[in-house]
PQR file with spaces between the fields and no chain letter, atoms N, CA, C, O and H, PARSE charges and radii, in Angstrom:
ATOM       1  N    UNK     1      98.379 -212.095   -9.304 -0.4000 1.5000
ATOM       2  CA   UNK     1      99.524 -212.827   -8.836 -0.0000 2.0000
ATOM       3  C    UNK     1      99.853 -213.954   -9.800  0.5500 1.7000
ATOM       4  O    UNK     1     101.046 -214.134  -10.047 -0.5500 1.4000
ATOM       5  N    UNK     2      98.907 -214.771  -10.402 -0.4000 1.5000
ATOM       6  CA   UNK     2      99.142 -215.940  -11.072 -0.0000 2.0000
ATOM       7  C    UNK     2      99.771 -215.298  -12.716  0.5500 1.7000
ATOM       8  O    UNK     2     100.756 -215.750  -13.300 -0.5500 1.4000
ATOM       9  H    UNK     2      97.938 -214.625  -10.201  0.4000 1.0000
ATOM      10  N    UNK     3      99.258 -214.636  -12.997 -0.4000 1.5000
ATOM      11  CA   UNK     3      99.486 -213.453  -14.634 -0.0000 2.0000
ATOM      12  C    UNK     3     101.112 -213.110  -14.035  0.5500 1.7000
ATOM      13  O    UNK     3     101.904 -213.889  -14.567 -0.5500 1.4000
ATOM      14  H    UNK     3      98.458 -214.269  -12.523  0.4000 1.0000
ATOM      15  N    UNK     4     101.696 -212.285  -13.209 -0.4000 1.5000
ATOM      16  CA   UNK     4     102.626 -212.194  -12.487 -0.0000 2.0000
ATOM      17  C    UNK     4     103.836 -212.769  -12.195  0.5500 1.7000
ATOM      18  O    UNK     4     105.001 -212.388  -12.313 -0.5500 1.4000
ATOM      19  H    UNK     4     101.053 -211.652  -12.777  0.4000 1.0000
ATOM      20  N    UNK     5     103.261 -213.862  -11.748 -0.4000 1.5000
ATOM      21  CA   UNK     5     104.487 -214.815  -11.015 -0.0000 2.0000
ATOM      22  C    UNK     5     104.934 -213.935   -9.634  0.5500 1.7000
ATOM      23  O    UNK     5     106.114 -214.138   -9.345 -0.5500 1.4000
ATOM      24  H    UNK     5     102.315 -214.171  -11.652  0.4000 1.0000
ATOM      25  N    UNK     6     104.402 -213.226   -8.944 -0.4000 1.5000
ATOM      26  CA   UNK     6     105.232 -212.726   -8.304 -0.0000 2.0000
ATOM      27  C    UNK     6     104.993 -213.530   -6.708  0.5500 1.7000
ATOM      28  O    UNK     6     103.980 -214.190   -6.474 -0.5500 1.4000
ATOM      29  H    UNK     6     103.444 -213.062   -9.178  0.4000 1.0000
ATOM      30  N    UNK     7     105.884 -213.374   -5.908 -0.4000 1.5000
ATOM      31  CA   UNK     7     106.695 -214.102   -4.488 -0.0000 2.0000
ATOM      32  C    UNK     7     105.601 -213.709   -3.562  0.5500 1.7000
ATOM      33  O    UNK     7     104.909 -214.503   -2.925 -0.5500 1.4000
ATOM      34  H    UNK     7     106.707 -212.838   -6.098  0.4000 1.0000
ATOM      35  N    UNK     8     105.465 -211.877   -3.537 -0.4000 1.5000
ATOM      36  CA   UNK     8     105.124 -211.315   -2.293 -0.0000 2.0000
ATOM      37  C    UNK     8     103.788 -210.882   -2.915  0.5500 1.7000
ATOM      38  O    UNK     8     103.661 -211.204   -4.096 -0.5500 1.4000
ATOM      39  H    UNK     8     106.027 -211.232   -4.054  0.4000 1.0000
ATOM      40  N    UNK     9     102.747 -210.202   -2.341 -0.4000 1.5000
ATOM      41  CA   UNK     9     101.901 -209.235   -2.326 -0.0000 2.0000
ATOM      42  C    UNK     9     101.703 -208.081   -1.196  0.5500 1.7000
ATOM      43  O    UNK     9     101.984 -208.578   -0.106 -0.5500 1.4000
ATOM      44  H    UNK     9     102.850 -209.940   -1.381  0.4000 1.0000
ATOM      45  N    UNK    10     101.358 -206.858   -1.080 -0.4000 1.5000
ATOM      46  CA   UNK    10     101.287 -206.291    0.065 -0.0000 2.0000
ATOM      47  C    UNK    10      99.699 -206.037   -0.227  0.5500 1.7000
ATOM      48  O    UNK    10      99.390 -205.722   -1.376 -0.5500 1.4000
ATOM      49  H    UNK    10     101.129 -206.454   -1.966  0.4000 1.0000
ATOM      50  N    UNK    11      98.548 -206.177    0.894 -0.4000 1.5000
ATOM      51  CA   UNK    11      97.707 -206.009    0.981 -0.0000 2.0000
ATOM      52  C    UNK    11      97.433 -205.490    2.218  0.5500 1.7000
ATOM      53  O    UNK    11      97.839 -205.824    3.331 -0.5500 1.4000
ATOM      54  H    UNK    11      98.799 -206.433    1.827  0.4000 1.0000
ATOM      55  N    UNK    12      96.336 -204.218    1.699 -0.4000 1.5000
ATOM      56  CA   UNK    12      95.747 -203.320    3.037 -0.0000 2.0000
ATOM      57  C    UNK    12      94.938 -204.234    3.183  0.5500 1.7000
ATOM      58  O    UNK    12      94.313 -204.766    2.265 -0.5500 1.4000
ATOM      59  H    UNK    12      96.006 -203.947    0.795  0.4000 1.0000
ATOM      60  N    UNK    13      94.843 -204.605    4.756 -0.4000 1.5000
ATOM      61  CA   UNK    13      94.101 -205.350    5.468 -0.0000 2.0000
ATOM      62  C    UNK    13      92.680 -204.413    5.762  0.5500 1.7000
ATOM      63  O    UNK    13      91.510 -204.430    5.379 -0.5500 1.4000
ATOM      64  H    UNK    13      95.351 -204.173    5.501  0.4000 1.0000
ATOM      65  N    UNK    14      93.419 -203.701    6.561 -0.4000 1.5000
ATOM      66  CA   UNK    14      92.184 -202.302    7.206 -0.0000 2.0000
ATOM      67  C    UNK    14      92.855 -201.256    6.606  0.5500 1.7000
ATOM      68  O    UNK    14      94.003 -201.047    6.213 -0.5500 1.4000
ATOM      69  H    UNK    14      94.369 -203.688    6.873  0.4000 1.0000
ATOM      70  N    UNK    15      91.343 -200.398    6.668 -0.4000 1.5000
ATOM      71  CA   UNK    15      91.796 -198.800    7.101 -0.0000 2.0000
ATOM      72  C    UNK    15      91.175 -198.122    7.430  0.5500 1.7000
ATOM      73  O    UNK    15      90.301 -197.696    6.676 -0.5500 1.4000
ATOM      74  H    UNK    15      90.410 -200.568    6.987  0.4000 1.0000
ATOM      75  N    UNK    16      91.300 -197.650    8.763 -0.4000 1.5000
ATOM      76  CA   UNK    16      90.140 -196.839    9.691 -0.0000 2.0000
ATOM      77  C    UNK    16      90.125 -195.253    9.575  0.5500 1.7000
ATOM      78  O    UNK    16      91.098 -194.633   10.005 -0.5500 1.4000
ATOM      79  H    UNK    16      92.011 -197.996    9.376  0.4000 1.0000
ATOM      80  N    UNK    17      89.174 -194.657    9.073 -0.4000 1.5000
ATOM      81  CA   UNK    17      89.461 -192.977    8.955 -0.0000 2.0000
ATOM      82  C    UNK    17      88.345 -192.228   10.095  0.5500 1.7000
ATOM      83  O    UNK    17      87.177 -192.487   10.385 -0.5500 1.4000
ATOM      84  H    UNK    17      88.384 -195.161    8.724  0.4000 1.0000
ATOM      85  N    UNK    18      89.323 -191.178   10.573 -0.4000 1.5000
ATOM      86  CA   UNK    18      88.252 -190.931   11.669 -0.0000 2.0000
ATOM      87  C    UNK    18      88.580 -188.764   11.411  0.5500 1.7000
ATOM      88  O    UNK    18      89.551 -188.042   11.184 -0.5500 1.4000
ATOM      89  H    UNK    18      90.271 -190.968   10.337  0.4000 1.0000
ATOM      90  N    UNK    19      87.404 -188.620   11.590 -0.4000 1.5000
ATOM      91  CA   UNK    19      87.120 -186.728   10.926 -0.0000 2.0000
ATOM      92  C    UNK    19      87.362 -186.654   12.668  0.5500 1.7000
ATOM      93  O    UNK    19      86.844 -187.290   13.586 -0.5500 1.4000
ATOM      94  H    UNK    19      86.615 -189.207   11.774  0.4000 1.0000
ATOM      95  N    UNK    20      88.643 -185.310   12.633 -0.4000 1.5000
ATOM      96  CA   UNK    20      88.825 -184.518   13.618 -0.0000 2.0000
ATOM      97  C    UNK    20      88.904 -183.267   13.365  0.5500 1.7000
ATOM      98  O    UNK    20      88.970 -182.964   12.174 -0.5500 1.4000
ATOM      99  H    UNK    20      89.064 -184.794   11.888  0.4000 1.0000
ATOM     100  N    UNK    21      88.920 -182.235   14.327 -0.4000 1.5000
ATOM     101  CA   UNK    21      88.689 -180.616   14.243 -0.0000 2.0000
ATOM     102  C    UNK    21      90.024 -180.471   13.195  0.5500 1.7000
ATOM     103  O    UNK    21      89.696 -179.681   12.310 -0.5500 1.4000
ATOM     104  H    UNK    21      88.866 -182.481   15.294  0.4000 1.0000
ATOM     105  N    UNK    22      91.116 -180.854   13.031 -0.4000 1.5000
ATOM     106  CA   UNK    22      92.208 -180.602   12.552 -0.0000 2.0000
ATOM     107  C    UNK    22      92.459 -181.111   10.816  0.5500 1.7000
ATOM     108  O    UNK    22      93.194 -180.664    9.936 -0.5500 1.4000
ATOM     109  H    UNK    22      91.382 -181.496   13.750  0.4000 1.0000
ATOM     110  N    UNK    23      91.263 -182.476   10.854 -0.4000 1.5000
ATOM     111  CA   UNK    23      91.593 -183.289    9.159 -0.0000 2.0000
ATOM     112  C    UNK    23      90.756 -184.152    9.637  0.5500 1.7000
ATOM     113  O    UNK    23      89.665 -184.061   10.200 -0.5500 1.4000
ATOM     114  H    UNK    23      90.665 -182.838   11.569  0.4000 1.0000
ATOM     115  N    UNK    24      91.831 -185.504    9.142 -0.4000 1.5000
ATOM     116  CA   UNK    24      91.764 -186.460    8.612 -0.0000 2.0000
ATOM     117  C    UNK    24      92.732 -187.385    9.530  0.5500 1.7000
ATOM     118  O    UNK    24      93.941 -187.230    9.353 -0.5500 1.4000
ATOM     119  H    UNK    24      92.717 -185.578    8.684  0.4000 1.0000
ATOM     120  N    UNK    25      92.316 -188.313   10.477 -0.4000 1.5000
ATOM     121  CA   UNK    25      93.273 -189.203   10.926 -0.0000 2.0000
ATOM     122  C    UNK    25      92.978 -190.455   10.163  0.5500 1.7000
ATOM     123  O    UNK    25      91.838 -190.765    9.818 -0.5500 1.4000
ATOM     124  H    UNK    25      91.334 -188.438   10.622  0.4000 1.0000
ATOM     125  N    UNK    26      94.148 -191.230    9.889 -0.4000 1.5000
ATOM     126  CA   UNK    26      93.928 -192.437    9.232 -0.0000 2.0000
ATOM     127  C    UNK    26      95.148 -193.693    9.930  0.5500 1.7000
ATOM     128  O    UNK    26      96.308 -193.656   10.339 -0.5500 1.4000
ATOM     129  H    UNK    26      95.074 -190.978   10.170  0.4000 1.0000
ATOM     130  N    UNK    27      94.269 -194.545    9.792 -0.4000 1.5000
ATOM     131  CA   UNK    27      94.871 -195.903   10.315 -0.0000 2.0000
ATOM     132  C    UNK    27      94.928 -197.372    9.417  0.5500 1.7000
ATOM     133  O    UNK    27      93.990 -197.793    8.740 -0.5500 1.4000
ATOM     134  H    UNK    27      93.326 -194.574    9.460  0.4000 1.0000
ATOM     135  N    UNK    28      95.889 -197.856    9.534 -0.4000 1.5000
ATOM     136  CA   UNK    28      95.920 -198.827    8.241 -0.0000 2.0000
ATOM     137  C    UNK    28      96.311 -200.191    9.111  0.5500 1.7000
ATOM     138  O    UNK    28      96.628 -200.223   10.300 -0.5500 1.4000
ATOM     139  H    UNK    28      96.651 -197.514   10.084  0.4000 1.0000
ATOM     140  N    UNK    29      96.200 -201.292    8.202 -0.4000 1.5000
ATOM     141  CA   UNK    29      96.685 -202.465    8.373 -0.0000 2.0000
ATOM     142  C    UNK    29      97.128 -203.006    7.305  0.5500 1.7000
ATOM     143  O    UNK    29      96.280 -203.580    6.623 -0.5500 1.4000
ATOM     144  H    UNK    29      95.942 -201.266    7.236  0.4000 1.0000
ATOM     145  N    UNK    30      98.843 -203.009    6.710 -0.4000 1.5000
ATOM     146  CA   UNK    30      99.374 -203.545    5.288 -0.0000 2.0000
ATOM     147  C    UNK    30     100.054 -204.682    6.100  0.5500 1.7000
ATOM     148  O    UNK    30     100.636 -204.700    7.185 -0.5500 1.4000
ATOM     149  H    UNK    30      99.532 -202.543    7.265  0.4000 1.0000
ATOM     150  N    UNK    31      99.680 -205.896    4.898 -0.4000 1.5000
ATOM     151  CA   UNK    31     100.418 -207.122    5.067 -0.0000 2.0000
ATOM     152  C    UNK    31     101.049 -207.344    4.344  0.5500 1.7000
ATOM     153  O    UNK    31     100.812 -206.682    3.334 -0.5500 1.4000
ATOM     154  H    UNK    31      99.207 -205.882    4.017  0.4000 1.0000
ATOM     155  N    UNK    32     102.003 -208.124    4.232 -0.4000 1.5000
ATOM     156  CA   UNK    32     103.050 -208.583    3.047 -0.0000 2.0000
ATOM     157  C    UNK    32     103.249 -210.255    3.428  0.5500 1.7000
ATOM     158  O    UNK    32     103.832 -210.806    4.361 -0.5500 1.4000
ATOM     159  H    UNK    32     102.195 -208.662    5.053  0.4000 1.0000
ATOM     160  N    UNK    33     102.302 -210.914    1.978 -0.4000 1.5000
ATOM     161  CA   UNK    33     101.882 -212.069    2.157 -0.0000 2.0000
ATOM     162  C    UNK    33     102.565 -213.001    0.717  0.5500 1.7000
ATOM     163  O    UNK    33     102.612 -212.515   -0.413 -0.5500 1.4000
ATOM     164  H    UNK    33     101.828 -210.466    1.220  0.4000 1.0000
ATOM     165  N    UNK    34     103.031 -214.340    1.054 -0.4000 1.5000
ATOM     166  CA   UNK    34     103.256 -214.765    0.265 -0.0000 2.0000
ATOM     167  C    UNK    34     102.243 -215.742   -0.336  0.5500 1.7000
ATOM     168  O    UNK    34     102.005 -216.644    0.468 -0.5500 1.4000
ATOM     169  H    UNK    34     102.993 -214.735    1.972  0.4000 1.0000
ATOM     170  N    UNK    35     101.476 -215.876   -1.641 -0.4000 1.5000
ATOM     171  CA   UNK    35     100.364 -216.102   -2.067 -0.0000 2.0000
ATOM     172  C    UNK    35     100.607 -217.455   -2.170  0.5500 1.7000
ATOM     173  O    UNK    35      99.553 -217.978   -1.807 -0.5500 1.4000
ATOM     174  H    UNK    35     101.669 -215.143   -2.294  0.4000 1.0000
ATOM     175  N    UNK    36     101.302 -218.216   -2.424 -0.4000 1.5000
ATOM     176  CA   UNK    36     101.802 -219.269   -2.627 -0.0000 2.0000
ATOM     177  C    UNK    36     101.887 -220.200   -1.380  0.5500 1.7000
ATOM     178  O    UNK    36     101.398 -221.330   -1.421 -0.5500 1.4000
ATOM     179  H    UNK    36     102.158 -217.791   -2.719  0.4000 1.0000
ATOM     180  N    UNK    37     102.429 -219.780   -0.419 -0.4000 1.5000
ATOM     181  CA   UNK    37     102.337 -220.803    0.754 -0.0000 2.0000
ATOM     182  C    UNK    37     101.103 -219.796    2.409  0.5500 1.7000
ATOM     183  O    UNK    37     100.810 -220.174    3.543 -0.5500 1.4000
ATOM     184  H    UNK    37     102.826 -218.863   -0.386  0.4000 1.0000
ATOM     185  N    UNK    38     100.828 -218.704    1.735 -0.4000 1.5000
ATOM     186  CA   UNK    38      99.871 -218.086    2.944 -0.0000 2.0000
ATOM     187  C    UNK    38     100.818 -217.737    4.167  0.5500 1.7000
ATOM     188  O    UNK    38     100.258 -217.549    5.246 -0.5500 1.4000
ATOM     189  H    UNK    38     101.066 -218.397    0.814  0.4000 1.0000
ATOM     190  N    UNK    39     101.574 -217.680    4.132 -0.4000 1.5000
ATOM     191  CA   UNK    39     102.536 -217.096    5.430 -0.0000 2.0000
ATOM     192  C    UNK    39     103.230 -215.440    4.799  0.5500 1.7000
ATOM     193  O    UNK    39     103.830 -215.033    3.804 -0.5500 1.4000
ATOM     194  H    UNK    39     102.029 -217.833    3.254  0.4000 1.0000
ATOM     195  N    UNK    40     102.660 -214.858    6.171 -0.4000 1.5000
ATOM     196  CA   UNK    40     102.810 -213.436    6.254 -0.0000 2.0000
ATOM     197  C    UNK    40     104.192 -213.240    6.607  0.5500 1.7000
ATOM     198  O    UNK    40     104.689 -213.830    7.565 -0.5500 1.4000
ATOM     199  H    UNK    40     102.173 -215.189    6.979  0.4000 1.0000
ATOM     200  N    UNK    41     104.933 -212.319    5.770 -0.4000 1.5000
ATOM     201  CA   UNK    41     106.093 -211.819    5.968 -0.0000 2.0000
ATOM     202  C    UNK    41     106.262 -210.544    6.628  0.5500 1.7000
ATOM     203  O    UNK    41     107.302 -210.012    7.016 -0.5500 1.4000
ATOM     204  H    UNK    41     104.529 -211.839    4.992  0.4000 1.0000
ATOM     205  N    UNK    42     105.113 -210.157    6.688 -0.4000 1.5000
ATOM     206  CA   UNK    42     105.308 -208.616    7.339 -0.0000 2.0000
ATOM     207  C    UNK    42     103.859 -207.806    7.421  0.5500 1.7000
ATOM     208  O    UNK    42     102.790 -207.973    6.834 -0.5500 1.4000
ATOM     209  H    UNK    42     104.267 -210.589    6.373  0.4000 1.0000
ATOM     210  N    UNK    43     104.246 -206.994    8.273 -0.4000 1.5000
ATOM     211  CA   UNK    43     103.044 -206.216    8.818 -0.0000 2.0000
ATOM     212  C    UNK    43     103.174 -205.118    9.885  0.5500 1.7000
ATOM     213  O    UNK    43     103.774 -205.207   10.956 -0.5500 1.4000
ATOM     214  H    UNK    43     105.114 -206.859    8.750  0.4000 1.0000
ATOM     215  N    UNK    44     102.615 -204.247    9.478 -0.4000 1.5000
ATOM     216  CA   UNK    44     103.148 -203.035    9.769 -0.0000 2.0000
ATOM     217  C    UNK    44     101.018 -201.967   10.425  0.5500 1.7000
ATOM     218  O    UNK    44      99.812 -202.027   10.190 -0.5500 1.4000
ATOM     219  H    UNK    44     102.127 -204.175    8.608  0.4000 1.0000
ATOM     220  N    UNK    45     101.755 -201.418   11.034 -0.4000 1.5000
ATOM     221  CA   UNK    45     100.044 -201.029   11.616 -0.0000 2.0000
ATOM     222  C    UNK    45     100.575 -198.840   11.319  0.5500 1.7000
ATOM     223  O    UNK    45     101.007 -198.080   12.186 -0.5500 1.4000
ATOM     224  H    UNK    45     102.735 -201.369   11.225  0.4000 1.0000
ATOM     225  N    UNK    46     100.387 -198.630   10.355 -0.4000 1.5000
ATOM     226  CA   UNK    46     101.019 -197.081   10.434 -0.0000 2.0000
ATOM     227  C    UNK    46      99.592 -196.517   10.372  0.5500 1.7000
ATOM     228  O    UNK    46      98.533 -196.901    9.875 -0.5500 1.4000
ATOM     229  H    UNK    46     100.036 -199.248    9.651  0.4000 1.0000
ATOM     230  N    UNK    47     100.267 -194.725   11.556 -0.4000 1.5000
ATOM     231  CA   UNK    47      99.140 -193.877   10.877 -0.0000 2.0000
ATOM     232  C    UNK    47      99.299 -192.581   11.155  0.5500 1.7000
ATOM     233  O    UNK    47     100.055 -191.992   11.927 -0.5500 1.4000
ATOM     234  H    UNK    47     101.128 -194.412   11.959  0.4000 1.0000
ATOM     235  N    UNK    48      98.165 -192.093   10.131 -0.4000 1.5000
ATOM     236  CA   UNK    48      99.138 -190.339    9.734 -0.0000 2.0000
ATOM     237  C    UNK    48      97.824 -189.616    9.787  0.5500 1.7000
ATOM     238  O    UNK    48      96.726 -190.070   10.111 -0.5500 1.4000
ATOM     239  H    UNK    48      97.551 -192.572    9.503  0.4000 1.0000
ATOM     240  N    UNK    49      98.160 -188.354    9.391 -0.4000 1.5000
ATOM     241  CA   UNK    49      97.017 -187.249    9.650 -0.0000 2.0000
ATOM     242  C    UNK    49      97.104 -186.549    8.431  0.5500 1.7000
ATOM     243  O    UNK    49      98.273 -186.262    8.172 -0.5500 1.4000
ATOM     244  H    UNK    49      99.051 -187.985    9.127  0.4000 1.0000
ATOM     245  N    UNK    50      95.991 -186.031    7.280 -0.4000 1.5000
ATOM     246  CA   UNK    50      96.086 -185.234    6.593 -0.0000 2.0000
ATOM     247  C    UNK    50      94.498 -184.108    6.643  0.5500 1.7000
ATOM     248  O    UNK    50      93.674 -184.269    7.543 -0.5500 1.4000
ATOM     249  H    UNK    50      95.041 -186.264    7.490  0.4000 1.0000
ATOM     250  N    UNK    51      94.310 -183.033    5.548 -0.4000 1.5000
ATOM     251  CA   UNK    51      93.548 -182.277    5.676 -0.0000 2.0000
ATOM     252  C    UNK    51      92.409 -183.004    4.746  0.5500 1.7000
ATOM     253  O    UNK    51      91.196 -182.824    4.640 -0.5500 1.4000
ATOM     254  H    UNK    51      94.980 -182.903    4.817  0.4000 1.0000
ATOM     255  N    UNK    52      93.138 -183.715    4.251 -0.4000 1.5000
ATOM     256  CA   UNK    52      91.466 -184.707    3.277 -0.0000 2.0000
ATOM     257  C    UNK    52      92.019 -186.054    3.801  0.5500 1.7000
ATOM     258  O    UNK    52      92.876 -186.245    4.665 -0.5500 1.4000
ATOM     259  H    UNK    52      94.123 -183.862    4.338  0.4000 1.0000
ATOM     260  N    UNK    53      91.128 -187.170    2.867 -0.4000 1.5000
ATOM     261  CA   UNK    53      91.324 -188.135    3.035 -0.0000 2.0000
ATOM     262  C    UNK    53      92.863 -188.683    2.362  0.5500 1.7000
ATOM     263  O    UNK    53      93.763 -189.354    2.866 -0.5500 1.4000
ATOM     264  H    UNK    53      90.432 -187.015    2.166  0.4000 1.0000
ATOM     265  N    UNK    54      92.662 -187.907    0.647 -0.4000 1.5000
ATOM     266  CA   UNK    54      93.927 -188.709    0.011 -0.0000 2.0000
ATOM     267  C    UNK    54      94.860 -187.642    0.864  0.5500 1.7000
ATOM     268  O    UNK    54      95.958 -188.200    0.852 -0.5500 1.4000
ATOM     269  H    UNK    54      91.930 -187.361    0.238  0.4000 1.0000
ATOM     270  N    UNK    55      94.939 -187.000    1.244 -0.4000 1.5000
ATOM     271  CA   UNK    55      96.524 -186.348    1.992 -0.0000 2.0000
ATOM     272  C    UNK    55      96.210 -187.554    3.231  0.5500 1.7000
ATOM     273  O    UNK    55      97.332 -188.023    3.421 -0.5500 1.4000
ATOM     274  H    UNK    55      94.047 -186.547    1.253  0.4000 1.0000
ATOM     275  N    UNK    56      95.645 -187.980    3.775 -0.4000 1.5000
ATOM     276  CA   UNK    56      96.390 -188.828    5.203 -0.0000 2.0000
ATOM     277  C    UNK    56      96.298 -190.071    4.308  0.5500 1.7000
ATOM     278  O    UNK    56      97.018 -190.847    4.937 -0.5500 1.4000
ATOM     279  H    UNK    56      94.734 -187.600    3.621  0.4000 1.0000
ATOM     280  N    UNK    57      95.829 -190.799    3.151 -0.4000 1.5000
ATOM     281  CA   UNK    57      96.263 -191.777    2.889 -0.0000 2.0000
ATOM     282  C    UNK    57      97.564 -191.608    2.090  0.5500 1.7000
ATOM     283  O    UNK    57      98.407 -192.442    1.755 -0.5500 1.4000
ATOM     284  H    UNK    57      95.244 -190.169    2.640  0.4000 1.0000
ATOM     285  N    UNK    58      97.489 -190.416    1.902 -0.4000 1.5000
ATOM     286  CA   UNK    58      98.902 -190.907    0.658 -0.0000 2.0000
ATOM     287  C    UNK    58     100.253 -190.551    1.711  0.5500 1.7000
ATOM     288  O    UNK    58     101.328 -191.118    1.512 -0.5500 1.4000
ATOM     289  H    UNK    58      96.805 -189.739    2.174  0.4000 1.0000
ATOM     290  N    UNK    59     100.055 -189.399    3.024 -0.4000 1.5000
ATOM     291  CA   UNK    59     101.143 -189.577    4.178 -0.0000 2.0000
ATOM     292  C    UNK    59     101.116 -191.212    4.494  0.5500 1.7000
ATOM     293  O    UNK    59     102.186 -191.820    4.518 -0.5500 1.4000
ATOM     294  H    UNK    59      99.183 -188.939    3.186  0.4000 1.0000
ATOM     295  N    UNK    60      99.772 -191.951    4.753 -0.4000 1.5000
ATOM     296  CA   UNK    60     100.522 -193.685    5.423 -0.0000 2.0000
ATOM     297  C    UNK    60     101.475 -194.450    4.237  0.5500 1.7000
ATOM     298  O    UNK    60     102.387 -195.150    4.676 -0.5500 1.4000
ATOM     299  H    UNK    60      98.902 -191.457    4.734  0.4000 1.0000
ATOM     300  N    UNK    61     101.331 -194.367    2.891 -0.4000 1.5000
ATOM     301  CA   UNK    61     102.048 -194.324    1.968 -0.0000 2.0000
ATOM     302  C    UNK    61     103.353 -194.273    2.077  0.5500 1.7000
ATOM     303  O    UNK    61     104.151 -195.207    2.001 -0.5500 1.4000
ATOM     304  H    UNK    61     100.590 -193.798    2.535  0.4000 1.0000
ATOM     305  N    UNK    62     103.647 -192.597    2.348 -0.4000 1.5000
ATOM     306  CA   UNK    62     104.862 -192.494    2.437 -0.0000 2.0000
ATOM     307  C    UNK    62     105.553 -192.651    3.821  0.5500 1.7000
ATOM     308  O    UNK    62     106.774 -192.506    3.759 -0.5500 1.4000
ATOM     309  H    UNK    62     102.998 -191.839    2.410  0.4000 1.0000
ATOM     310  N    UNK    63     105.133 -192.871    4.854 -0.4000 1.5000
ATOM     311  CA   UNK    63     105.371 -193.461    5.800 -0.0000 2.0000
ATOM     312  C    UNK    63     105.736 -195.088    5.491  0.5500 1.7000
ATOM     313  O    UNK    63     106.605 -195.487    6.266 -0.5500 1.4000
ATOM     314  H    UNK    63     104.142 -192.988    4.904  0.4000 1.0000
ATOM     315  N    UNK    64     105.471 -195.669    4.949 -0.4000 1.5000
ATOM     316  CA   UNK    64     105.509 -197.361    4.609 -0.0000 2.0000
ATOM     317  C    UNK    64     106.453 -197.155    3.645  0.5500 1.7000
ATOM     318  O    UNK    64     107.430 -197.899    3.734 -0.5500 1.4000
ATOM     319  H    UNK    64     104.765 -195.344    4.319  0.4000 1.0000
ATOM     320  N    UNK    65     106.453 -196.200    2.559 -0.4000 1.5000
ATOM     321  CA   UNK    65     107.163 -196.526    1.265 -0.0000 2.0000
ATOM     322  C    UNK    65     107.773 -194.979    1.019  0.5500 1.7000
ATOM     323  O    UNK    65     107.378 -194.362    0.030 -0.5500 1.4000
ATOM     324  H    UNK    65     105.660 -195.595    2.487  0.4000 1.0000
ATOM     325  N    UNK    66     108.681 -194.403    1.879 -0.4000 1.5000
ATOM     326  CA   UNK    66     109.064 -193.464    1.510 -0.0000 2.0000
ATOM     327  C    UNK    66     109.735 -192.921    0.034  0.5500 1.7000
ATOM     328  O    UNK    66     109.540 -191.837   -0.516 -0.5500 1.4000
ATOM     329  H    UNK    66     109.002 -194.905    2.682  0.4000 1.0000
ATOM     330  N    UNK    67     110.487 -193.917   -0.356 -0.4000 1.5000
ATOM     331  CA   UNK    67     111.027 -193.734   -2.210 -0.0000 2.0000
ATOM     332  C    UNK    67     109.651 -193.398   -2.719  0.5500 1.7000
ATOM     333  O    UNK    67     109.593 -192.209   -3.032 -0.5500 1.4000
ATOM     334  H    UNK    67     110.646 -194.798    0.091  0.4000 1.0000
ATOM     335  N    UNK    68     108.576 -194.022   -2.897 -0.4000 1.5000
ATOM     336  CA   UNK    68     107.420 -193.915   -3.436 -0.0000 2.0000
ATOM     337  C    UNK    68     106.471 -192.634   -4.188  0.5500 1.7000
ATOM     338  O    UNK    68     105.637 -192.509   -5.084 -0.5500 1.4000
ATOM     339  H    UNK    68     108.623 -194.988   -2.643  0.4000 1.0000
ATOM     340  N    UNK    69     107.126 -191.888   -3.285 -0.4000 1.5000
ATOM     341  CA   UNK    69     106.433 -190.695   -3.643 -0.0000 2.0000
ATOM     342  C    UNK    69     107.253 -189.639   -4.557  0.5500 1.7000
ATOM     343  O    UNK    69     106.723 -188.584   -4.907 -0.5500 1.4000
ATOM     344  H    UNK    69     107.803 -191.990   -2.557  0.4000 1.0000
């Protein structure tokens, strides 16, 4: 952030993965924090299902950041 200059950061808080008969359920906690004064701009609790781990993390991904992918 300081190399940067930048306003915001988004940081995964959590992320809970839990093995079901079907995959991969995954649960997140992203914040969007301003480093500079510590007040949270946003926060979002998403969660998705894939057959591994990176398929349900990279679905909460595109769930949060659909352009992204």
């Amino acid at each position: 952030i300081a190399f940067t200059n930048s306003r915001y950061v988004m940081i995964p808080a959590a992320i809970h993965l839990t093995r079901t008969a079907t995959g991969i359920d995954a649960e997140a906690v992203l914040v969007l924090a301003d480093p500079r004064s510590g007040a949270i701009a946003w926060r979002s609790y998403p969660t998705a299902t894939g057959t591994s781990v990176a398929d349900a993390l990279n679905a909460i991904i595109a769930r949060v950041l659909p352009d992204a992918q």
